[in-house]
Backbone as numpy.savetxt, mean C-alpha at the origin, in Angstrom:
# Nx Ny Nz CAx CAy CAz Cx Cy Cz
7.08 3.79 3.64 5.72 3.89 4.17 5.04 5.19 3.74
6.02 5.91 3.82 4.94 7.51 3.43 5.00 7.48 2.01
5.68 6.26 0.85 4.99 6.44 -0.17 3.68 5.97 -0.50
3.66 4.77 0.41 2.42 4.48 0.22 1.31 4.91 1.03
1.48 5.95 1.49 0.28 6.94 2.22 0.07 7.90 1.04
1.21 8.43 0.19 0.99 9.45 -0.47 0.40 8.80 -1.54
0.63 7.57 -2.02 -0.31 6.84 -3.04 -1.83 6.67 -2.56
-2.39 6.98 -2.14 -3.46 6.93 -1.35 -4.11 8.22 -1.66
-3.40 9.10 -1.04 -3.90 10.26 -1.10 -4.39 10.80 -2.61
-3.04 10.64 -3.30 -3.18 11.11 -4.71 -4.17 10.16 -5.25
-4.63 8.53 -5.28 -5.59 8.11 -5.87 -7.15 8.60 -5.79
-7.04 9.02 -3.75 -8.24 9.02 -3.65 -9.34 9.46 -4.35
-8.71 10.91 -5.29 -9.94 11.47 -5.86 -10.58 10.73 -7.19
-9.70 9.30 -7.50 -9.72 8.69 -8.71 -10.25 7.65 -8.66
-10.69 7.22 -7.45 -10.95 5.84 -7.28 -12.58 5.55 -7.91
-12.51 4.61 -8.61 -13.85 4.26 -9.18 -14.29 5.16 -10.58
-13.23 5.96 -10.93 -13.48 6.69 -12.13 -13.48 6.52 -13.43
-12.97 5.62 -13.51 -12.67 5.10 -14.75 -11.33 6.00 -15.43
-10.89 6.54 -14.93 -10.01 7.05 -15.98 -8.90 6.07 -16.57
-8.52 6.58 -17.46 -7.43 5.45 -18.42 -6.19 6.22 -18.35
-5.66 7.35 -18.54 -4.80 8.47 -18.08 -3.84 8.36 -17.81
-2.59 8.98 -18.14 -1.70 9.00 -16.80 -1.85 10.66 -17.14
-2.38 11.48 -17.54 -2.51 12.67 -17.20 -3.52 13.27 -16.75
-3.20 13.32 -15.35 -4.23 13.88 -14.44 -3.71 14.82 -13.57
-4.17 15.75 -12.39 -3.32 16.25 -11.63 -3.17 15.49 -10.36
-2.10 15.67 -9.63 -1.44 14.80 -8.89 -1.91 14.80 -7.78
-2.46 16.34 -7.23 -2.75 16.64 -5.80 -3.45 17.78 -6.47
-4.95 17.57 -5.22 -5.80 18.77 -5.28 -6.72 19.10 -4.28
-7.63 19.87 -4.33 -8.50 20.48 -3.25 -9.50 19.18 -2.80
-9.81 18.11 -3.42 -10.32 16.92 -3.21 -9.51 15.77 -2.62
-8.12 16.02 -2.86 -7.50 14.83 -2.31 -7.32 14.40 -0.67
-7.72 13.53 -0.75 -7.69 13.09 1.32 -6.91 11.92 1.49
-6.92 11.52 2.69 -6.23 9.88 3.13 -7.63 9.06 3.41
-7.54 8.00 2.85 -8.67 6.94 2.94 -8.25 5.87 4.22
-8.85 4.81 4.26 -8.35 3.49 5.45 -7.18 3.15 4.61
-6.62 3.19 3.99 -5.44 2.50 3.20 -4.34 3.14 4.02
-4.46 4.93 4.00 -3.20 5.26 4.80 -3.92 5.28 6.80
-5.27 5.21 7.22 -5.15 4.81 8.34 -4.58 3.49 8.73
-4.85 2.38 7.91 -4.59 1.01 8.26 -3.18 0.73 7.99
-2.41 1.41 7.32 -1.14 1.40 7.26 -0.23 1.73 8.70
-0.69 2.98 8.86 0.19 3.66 10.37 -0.61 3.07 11.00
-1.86 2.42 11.60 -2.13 1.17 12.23 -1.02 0.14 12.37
-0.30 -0.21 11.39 0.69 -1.55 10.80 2.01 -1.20 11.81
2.45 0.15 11.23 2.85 0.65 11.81 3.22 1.09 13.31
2.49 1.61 13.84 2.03 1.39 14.85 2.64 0.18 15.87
1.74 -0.68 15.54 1.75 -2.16 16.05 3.43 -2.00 16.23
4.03 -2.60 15.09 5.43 -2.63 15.02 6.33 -1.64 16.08
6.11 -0.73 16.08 7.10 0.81 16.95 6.62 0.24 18.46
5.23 0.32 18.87 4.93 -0.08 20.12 4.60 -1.48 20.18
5.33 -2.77 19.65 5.33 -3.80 19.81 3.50 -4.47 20.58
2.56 -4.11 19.45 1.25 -3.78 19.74 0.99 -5.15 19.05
-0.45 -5.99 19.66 -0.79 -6.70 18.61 -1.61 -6.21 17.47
-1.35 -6.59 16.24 -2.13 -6.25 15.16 -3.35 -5.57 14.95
-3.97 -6.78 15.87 -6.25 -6.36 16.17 -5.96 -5.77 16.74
-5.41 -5.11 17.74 -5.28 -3.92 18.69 -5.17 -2.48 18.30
-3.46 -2.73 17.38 -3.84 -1.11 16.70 -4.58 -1.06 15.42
-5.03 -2.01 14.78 -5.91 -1.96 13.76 -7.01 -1.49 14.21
-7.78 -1.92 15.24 -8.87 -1.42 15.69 -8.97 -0.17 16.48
-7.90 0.24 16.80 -7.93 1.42 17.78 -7.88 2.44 17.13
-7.21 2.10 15.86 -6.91 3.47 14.92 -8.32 3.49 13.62
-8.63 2.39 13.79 -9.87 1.83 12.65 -11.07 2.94 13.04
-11.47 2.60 14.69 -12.67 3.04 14.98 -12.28 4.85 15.74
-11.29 5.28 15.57 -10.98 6.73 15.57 -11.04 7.18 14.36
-11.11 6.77 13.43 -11.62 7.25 11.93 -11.99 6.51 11.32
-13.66 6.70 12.01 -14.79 5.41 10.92 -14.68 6.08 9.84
-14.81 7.64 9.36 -15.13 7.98 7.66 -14.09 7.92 7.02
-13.19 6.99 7.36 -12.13 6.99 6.14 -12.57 6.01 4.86
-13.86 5.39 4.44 -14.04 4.74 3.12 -13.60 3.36 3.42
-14.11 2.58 4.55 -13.52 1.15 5.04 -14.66 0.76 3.98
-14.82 -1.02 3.59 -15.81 -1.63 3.01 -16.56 -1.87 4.13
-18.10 -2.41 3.38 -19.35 -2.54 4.23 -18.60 -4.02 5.74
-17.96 -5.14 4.86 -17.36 -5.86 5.85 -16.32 -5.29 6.80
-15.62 -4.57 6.59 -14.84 -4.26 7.45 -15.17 -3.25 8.35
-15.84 -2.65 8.30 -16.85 -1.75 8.66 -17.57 -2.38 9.92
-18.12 -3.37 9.53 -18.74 -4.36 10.31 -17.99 -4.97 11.50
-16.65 -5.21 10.92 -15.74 -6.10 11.56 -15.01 -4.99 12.44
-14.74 -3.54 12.10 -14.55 -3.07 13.21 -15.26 -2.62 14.23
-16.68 -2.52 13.94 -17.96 -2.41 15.07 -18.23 -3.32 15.72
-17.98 -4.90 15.45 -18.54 -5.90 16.29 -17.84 -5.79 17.62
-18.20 -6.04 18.76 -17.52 -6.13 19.96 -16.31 -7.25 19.93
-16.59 -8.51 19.32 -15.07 -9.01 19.38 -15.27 -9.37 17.72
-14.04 -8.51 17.06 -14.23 -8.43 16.16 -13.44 -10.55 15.34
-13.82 -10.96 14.42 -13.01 -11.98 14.32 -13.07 -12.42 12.74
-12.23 -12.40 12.17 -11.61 -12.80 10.87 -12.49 -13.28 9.72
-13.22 -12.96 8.62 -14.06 -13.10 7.98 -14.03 -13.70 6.26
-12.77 -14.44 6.23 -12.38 -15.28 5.14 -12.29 -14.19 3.73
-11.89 -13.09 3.89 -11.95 -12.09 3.05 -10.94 -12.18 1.99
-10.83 -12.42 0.79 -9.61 -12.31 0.18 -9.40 -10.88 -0.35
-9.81 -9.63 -0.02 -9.71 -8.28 -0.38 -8.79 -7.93 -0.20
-8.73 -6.88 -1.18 -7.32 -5.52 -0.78 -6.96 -5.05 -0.05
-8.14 -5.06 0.60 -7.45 -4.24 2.15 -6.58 -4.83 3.08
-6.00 -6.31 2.82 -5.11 -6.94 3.09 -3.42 -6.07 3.00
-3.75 -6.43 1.74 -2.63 -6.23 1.49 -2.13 -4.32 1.26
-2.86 -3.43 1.17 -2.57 -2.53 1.25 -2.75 -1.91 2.47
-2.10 -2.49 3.68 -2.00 -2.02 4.77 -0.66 -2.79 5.78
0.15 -3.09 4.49 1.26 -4.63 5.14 2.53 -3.70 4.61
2.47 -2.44 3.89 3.97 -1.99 3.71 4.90 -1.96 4.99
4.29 -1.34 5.79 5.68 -1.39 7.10 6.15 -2.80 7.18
5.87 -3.67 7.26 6.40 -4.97 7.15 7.64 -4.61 6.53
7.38 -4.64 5.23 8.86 -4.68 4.39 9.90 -3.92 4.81
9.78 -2.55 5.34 10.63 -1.90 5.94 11.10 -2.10 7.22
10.21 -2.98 7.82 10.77 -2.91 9.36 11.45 -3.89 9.63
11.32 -5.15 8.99 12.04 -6.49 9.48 12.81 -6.77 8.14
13.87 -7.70 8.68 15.26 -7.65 8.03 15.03 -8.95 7.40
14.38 -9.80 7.47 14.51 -11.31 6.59 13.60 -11.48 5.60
13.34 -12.01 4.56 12.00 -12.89 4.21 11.71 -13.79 4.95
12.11 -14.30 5.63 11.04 -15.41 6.80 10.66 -14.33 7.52
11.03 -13.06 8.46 10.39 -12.41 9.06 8.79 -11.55 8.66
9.90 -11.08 7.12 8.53 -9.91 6.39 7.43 -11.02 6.06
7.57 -12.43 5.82 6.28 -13.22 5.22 5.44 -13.84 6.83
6.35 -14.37 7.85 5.66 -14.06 8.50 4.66 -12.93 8.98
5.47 -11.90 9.58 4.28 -10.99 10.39 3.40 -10.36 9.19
3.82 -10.35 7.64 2.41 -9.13 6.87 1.51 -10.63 6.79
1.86 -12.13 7.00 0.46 -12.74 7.21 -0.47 -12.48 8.42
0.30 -12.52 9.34 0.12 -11.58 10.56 -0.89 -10.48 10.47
-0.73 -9.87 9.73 -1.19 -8.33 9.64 -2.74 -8.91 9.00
-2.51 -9.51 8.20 -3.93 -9.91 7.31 -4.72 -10.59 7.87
-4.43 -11.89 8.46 -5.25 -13.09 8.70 -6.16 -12.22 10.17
-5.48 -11.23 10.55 -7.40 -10.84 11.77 -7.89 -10.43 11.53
-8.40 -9.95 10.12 -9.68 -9.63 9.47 -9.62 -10.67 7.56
-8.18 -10.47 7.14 -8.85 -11.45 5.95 -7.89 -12.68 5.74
-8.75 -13.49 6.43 -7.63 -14.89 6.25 -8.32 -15.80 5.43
-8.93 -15.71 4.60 -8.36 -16.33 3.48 -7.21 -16.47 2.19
-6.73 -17.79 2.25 -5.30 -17.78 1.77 -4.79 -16.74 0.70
-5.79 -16.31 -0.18 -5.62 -15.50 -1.14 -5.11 -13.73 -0.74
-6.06 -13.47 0.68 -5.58 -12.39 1.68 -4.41 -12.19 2.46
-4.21 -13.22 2.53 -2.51 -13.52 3.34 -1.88 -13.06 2.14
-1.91 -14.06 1.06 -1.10 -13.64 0.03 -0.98 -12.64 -0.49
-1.75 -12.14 -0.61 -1.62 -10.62 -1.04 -0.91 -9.64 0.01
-1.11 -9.83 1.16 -0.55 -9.19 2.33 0.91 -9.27 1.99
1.38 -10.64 2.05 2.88 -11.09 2.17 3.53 -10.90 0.73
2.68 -10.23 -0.66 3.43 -10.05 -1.61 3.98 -8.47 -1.76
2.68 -7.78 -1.42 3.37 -6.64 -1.05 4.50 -6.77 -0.19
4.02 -6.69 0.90 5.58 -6.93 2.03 6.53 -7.04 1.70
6.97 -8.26 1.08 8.18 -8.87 0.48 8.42 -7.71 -0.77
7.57 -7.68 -1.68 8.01 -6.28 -2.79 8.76 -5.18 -1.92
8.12 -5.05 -0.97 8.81 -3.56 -0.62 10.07 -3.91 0.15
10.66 -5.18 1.05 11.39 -5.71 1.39 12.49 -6.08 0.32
12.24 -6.29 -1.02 13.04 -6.64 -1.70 13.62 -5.55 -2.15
12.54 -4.32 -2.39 13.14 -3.27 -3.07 13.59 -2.49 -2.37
13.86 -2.51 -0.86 14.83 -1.79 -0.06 15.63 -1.67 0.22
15.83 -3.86 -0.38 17.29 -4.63 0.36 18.04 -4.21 -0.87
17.86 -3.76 -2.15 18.58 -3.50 -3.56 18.23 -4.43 -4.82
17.14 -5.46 -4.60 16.87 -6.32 -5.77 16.86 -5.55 -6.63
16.90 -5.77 -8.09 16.61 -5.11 -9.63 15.27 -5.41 -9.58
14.50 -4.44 -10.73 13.63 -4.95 -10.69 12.74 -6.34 -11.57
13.87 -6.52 -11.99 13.73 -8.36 -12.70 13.78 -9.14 -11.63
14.75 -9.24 -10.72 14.54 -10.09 -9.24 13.32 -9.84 -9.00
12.72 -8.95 -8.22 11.24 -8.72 -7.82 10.82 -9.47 -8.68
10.63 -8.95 -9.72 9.44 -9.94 -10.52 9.66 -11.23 -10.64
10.56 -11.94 -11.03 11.19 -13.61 -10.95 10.69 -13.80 -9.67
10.85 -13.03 -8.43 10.63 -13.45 -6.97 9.03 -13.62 -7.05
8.28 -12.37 -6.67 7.37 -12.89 -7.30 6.28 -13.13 -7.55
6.23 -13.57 -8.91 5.62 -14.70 -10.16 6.00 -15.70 -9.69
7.21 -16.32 -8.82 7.38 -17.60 -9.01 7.12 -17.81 -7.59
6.68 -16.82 -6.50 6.26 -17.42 -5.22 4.83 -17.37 -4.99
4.31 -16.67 -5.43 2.51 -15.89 -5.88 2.26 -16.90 -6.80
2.90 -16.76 -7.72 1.93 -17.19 -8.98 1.48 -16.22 -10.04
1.85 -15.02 -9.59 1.45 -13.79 -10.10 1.45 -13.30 -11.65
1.04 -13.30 -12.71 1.19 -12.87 -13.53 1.71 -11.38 -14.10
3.16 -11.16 -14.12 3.91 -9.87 -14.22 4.14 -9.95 -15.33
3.76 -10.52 -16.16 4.33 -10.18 -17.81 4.04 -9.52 -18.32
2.71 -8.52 -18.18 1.89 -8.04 -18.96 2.57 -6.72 -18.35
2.64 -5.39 -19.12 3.07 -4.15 -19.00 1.86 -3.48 -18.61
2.02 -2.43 -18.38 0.89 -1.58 -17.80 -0.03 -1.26 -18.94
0.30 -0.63 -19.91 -0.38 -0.67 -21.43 -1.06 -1.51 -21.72
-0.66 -2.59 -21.85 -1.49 -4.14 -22.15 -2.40 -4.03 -20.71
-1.99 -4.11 -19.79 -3.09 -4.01 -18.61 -4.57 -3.46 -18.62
-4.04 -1.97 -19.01 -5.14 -0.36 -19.08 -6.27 -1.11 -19.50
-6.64 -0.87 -20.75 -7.71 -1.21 -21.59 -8.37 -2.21 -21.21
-8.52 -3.12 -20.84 -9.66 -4.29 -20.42 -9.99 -4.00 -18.37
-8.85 -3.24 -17.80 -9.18 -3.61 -16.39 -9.97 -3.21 -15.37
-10.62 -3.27 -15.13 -11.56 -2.95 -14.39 -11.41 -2.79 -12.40
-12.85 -1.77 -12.89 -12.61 -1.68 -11.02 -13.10 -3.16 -10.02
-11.60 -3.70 -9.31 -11.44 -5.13 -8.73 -10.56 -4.65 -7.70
-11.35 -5.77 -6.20 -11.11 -5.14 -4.74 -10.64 -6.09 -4.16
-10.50 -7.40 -4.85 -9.56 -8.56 -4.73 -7.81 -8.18 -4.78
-7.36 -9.02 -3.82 -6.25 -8.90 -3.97 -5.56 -9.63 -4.93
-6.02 -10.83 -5.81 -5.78 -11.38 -6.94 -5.60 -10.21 -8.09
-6.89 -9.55 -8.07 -7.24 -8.30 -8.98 -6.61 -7.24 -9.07
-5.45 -7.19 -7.96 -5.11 -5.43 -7.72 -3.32 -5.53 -7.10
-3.18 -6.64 -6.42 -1.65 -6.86 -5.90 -0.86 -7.01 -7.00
-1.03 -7.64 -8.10 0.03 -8.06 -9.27 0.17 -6.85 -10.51
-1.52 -6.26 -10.08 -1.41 -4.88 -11.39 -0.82 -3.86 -10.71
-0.43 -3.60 -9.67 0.07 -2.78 -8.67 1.69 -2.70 -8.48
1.80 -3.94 -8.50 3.17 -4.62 -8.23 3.60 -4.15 -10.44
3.15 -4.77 -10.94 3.19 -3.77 -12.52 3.74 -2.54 -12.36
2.60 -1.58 -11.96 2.88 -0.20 -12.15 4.30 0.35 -11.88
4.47 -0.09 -10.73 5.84 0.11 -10.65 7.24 -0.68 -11.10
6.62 -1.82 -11.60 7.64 -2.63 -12.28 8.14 -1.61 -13.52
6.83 -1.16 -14.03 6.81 -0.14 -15.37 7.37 1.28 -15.45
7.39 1.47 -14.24 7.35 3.07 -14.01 9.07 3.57 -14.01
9.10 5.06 -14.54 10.38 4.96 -14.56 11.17 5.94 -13.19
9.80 6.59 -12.24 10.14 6.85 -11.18 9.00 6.49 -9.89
9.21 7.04 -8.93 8.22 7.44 -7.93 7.09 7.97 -8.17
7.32 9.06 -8.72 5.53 9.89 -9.16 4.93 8.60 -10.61
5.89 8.32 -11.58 5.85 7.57 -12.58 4.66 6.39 -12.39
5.19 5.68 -11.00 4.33 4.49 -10.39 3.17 4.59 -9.80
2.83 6.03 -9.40 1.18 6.40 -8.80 0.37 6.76 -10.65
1.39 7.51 -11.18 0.73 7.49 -12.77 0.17 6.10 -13.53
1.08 5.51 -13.25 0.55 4.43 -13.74 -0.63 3.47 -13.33
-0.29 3.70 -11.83 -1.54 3.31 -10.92 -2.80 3.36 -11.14
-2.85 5.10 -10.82 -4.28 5.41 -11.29 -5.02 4.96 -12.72
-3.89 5.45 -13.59 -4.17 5.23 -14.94 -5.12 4.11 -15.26
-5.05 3.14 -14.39 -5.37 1.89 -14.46 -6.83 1.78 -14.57
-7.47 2.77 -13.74 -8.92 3.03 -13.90 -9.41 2.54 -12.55
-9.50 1.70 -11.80 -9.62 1.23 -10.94 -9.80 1.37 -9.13
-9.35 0.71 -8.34 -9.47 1.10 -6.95 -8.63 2.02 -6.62
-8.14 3.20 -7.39 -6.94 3.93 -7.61 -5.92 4.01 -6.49
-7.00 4.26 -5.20 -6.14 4.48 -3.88 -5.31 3.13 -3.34
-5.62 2.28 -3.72 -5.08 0.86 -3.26 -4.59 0.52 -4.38
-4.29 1.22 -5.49 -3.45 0.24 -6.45 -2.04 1.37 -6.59
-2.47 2.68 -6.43 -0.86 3.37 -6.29 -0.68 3.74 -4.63
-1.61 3.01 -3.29 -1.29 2.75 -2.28 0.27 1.50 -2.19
-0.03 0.63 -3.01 0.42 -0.59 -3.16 1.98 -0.52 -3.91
1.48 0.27 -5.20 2.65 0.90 -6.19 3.74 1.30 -5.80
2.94 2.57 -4.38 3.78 3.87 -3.98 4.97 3.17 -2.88
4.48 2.23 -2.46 5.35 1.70 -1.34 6.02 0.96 -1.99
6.11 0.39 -2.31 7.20 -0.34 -3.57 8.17 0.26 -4.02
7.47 1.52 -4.61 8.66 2.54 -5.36 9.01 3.38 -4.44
8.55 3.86 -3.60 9.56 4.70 -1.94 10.74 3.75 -1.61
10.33 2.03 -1.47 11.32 1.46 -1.16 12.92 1.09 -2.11
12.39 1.04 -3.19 13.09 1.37 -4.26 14.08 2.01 -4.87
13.48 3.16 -4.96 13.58 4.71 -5.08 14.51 5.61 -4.08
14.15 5.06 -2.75 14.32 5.45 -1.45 13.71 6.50 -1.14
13.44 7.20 -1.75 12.82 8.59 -1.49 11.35 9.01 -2.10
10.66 9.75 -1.88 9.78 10.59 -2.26 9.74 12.03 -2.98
9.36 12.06 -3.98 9.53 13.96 -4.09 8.84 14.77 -2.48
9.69 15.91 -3.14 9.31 16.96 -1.45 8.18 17.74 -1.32
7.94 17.83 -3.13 6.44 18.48 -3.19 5.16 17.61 -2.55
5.45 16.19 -2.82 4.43 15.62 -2.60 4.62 15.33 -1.25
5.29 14.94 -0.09 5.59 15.18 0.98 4.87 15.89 1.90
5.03 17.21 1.00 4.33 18.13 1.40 2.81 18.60 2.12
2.50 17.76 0.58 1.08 17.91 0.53 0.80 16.76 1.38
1.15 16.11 1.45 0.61 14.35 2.77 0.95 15.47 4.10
1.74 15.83 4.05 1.99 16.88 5.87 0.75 17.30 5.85
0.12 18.16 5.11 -1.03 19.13 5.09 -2.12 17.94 5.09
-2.53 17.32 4.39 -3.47 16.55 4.42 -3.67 15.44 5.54
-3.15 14.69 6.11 -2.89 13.67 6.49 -3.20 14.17 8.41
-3.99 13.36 8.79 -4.56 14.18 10.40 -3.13 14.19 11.06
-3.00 15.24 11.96 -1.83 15.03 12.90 -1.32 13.70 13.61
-1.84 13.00 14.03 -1.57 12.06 14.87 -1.10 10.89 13.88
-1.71 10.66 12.73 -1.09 10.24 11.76 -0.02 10.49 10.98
0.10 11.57 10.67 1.74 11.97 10.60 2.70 11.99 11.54
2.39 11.73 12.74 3.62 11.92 14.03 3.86 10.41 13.52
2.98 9.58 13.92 3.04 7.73 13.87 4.14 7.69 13.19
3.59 8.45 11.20 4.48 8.04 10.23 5.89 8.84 10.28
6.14 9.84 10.46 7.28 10.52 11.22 8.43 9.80 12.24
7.61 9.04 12.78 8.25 8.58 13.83 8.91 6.95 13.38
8.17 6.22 12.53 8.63 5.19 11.89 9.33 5.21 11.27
9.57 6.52 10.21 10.12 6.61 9.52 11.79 6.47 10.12
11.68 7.57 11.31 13.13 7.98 11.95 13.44 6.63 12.80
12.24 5.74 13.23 12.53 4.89 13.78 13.23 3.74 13.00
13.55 3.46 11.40 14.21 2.51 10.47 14.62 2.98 9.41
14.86 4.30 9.83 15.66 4.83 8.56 15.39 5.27 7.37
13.82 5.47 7.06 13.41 5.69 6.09 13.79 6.87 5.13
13.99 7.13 4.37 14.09 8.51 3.88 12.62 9.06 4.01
12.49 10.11 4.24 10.96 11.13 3.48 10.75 11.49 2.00
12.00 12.27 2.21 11.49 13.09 0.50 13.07 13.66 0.40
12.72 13.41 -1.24 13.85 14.19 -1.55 13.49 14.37 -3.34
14.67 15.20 -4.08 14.18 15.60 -5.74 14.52 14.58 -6.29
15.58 13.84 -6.06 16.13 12.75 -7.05 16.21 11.33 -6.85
15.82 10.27 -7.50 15.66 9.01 -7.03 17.04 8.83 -7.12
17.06 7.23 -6.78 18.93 6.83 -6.37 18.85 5.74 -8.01
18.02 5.31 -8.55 18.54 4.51 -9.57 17.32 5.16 -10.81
């Protein structure tokens, strides 16, 4: 989970830039947490205090309206009863990592990250995206290679993973669909040859940066198991207090690693 907060962070200053890159700097005087890492420890949340979904989504949503929500969701957390708006967006699915870490089955992780999606984007394409992350980071915790992941899937999505990140770069554009951003995401780190490797590649992409090495980063934390400590770091400092206790506390609550120098594979 705190990789994919720290993927967040590090995109934020990239998002919508076009860059093509993987050389950029990693962390800087601009970098913040967007709704990607509020709506996450939202997810979160829910799970530790056995909360419903719309509950801590919204509770943590409308304690930090300026985190960069879209004009719909935005909407959907101001309405008085807020209710599900056929959305097939990203913001689905880059807010479903705790899933993968917290529950022990694929019938569990595909249940609840549909769960997580369908009270604001239930259209089928939003679920899906919800439940592919999930399962990515579920797979890559339980020890899949990363050829399993991808066989898994391409062949449960539909997803197109063939294409390398290289072949990706050059034509892709900034896309807020989860069609558009779950499978190039789920890439980056297919490609990457570490943790920091998979937010590089992320951004590189040009794109919704924060939600595509949001997406990446949790994948490759689960993976990986770990985080570097530098970057750790910088999410402590950045990241509001109450949001780091949440993620602190999840973490210790399933075992997560935080950070450490060396990945395990």
């Amino acid at each position: 989970m705190i990789g994919a907060i720290a993927g967040d962070i590090v995109g934020s200053v990239y998002e919508g830039s076009g860059l093509k890159s993987k050389r950029f700097a990693l962390l800087g005087p601009g970098s913040r947490f967007t709704d990607d890492s509020v709506l996450t420890v939202a997810v979160a949340r829910a799970i530790m205090e056995n909360l419903d979904y719309r509950t801590a989504v919204l509770e943590l949503g409308r304690k930090y309206p300026d985190a960069g929500y879209s004009p719909q969701f935005r909407a959907w957390l101001s309405a008085p009863a807020p209710q599900p708006y056929q959305s097939f967006g990203n913001g689905a699915a880059m807010r479903a990592s705790p899933v993968g870490f917290a529950f022990d089955t694929e019938e569990a992780v595909l249940r609840e990250a549909g769960k997580t999606a369908e009270i604001s984007h239930d259209h089928p394409k939003g679920i899906m995206g919800a439940q592919a992350t999930a399962l990515a980071v579920f797979l890559a915790r339980t020890g899949a290679s990363k050829q399993s992941i991808r066989t898994e899937l391409a062949g449960r999505f539909k997803y197109d993973l063939q294409r390398s990140v290289d072949q990706i770069r050059p034509a892709y554009r900034f896309d807020l669909s989860c069609e558009g951003t779950v499978p190039q995401a789920v890439t980056c780190f297919l490609d990457a040859q570490s943790y920091e490797d998979a937010l590089r590649n992320a951004v590189s992409l040009g794109g919704d940066s924060d939600t595509l090495a949001c997406i990446a980063g949790a994948i490759a934390h689960a993976f990986y198991g770990e985080v570097p400590v530098h970057i750790v770091s910088s999410v402590r400092e950045i990241l509001a207090p109450e949001l780091w206790s949440i993620t602190e506390r999840f973490c210790a609550r399933f075992g997560i690693s935080l950070c450490a120098c060396e990945a395990r594979r």
